[in-house]
C-alpha positions as CSV (number, residue, x, y, z in Angstrom):
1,X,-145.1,-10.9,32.9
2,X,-143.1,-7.9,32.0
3,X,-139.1,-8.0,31.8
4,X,-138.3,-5.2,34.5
5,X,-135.3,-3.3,32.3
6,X,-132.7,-0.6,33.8
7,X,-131.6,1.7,31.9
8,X,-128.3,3.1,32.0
9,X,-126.5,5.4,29.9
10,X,-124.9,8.8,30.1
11,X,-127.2,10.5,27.3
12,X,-130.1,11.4,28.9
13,X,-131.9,11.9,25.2
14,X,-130.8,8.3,24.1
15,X,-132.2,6.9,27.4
16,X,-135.5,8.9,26.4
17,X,-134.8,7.5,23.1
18,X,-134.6,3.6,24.8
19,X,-137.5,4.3,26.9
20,X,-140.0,5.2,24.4
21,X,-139.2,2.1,22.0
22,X,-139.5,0.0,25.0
23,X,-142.9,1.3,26.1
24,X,-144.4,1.1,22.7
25,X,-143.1,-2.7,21.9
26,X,-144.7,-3.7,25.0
27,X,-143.6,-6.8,27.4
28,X,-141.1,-4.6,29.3
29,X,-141.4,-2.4,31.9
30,X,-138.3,0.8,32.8
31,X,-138.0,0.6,36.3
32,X,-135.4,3.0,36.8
33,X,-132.5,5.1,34.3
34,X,-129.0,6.0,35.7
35,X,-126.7,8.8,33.8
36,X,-123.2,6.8,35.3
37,X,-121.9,3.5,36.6
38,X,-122.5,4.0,40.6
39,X,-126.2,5.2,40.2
40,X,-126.3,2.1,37.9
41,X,-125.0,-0.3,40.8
42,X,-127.1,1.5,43.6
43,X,-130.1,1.4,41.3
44,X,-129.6,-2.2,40.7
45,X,-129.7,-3.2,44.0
46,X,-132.2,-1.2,45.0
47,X,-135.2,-1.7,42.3
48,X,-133.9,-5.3,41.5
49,X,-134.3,-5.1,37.7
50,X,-134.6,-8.6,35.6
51,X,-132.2,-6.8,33.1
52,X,-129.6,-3.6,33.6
53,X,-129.2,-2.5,29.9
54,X,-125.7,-0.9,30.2
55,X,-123.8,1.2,28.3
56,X,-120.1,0.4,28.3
57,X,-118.7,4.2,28.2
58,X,-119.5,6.4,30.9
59,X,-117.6,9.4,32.9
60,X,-116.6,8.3,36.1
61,X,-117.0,4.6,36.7
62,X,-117.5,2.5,33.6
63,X,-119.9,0.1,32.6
64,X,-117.4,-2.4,33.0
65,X,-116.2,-1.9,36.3
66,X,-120.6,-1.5,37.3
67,X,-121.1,-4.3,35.6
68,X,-118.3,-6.4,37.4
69,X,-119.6,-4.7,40.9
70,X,-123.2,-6.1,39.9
71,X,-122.6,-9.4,39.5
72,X,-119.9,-9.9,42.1
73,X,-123.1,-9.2,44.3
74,X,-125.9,-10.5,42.4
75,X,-124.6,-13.2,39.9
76,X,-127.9,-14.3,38.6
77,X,-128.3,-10.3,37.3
78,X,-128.8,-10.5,33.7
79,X,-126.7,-7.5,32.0
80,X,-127.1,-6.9,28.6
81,X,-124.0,-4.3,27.2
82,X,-125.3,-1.5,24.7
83,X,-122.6,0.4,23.0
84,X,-121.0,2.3,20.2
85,X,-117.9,0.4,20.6
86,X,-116.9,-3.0,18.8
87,X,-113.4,-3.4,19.5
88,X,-112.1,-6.7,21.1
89,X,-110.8,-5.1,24.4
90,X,-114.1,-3.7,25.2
91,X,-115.9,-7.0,24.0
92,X,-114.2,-9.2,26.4
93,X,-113.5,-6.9,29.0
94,X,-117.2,-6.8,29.5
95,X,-117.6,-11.0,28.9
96,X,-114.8,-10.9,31.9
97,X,-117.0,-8.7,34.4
98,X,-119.9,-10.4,33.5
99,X,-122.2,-8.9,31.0
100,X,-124.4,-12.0,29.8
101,X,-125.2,-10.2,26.4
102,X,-124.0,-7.7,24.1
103,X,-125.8,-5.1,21.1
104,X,-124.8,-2.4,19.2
105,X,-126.1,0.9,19.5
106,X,-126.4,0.8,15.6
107,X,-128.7,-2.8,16.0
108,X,-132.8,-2.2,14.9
109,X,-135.5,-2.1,17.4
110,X,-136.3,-5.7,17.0
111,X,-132.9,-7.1,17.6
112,X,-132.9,-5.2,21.0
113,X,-135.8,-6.4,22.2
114,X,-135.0,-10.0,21.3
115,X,-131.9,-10.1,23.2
116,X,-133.6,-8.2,26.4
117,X,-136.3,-11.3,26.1
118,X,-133.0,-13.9,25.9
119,X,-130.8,-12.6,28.6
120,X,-133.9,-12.7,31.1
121,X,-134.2,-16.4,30.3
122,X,-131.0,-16.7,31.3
123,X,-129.5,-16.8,27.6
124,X,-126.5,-15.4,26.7
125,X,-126.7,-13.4,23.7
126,X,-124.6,-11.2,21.0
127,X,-125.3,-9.1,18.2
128,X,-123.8,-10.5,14.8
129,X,-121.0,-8.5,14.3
130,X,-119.6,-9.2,17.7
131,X,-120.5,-12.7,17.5
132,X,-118.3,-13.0,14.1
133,X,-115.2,-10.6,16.0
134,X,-115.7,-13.8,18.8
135,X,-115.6,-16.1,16.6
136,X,-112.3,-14.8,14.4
137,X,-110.1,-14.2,18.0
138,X,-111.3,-18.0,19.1
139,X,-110.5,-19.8,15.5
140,X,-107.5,-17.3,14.7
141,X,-104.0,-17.6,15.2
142,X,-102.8,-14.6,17.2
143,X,-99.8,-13.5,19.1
144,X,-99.9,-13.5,22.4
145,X,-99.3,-9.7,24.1
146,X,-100.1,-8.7,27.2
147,X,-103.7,-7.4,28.3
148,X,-105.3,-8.4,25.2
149,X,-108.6,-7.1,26.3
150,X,-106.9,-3.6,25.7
151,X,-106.8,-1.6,22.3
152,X,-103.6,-1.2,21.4
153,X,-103.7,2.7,21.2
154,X,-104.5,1.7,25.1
155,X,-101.5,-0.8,25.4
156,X,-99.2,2.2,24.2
157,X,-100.8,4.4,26.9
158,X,-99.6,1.8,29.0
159,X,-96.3,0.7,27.9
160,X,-95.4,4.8,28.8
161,X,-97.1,5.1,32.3
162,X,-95.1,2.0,33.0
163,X,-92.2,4.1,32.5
164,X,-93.3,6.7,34.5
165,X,-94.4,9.0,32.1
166,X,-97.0,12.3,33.5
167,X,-100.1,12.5,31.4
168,X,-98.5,15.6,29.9
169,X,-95.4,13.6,28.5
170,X,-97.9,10.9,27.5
171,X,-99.8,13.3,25.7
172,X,-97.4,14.6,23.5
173,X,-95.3,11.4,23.0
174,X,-98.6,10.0,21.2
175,X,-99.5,13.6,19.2
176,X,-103.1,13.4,21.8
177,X,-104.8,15.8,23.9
178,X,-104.5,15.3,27.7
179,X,-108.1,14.5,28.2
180,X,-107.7,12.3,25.6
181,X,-105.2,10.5,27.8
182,X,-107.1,10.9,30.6
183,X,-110.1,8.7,29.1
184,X,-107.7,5.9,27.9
185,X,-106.3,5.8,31.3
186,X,-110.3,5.2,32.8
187,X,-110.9,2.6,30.4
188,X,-107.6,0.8,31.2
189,X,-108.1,1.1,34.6
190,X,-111.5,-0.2,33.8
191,X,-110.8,-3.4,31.7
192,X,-107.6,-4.8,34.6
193,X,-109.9,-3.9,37.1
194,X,-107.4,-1.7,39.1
195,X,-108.2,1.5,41.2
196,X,-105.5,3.8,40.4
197,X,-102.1,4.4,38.0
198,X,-100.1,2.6,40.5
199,X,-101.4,-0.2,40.8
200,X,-102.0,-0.1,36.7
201,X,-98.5,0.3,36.8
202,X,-97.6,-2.4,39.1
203,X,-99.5,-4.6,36.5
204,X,-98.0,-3.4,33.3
205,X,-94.4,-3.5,34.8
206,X,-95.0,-7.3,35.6
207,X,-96.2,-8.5,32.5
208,X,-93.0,-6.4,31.0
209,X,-93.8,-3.4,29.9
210,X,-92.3,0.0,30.2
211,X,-88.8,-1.2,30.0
């Protein structure tokens, strides 16, 4: 029986890309393809996929924050995460929402298809890289700060909307463009699962920052 796979990602020529490896490896079949993280959610519950193949960053509403919406309503939903990004926030922002598996955009064909094949058994499954990242922030002694599922270029976005800082002064306290700042602020609002900068705010100013 065929894995029934969505496929969601912003780049319509990588989804092409995903589709035609799929269909020539056999055992899957694409039921559907989103461009963003709502189509991804209404899609989901619409075509009732065995696997939503997600990609974590996305204009509008992330893959994290579709993911979480997902399996809030269908916990059994196997989501495999497929992304350019490796760092630690993203990895276990997306473990915290839900995403059963997660592989590179960089992993071979084969590597793909076996974790599609696991997470629809109900396996939970990473590539090797993020499985050794995992396996250093169990084993290694770090210190604790707050939000550590956020990058710390993200923490200092932060630590100044805390203090009230515009997007503007954000911008040039950090020598970065204001869209720039713009997309860190998505992705934080993302990973602490908030809907706006003041209740990101609220957050941050609790665990103590922006003083």
């Amino acid at each position: 029986m065929s894995i029934r796979v969505l496929l969601v990602d912003d780049h319509p020529i990588f989804r092409h890309g995903l589709r035609a490896l799929l269909e020539q490896v056999g055992g899957t079949e694409v039921v559907g393809e989103a461009g963003n993280g709502d189509e991804a959610v209404a899609l989901a519950l619409s075509l009732d996929p065995d696997v939503v193949l997600m990609d974590l960053v996305m204009p509008g509403t992330s893959g994290i924050e579709a993911t979480r919406r997902l399996i809030d309503r269908r916990p059994e939903l196997g989501v495999l995460v497929l992304t350019m990004s490796e760092d630690d926030g993203s990895v276990f922002a997306a473990l915290r929402a839900g995403a059963r598996g997660y592989v590179l955009k960089g992993s071979d064909g084969a590597d793909l298809i076996a974790a599609l094949q696991a997470v629809a058994r109900g396996e939970a499954v990473y590539g090797p890289a993020v499985a050794r990242r995992i396996r250093r922030f169990l084993t290694g002694a770090t210190q604790a700060v707050p939000f550590p599922e956020l990058t710390q270029r993200e923490r200092e976005v932060l630590d100044l909307l805390a203090s009230g800082r515009s997007n503007a002064e954000i911008a040039r306290a950090l020598f970065i463009s204001h869209k720039t700042v713009k997309n860190h602020l998505t992705s934080i609002f993302a990973k602490l699962q908030v809907a706006d900068r003041a209740q990101a705010m609220l957050q941050a100013r609790r665990a103590g920052l922006g003083d």
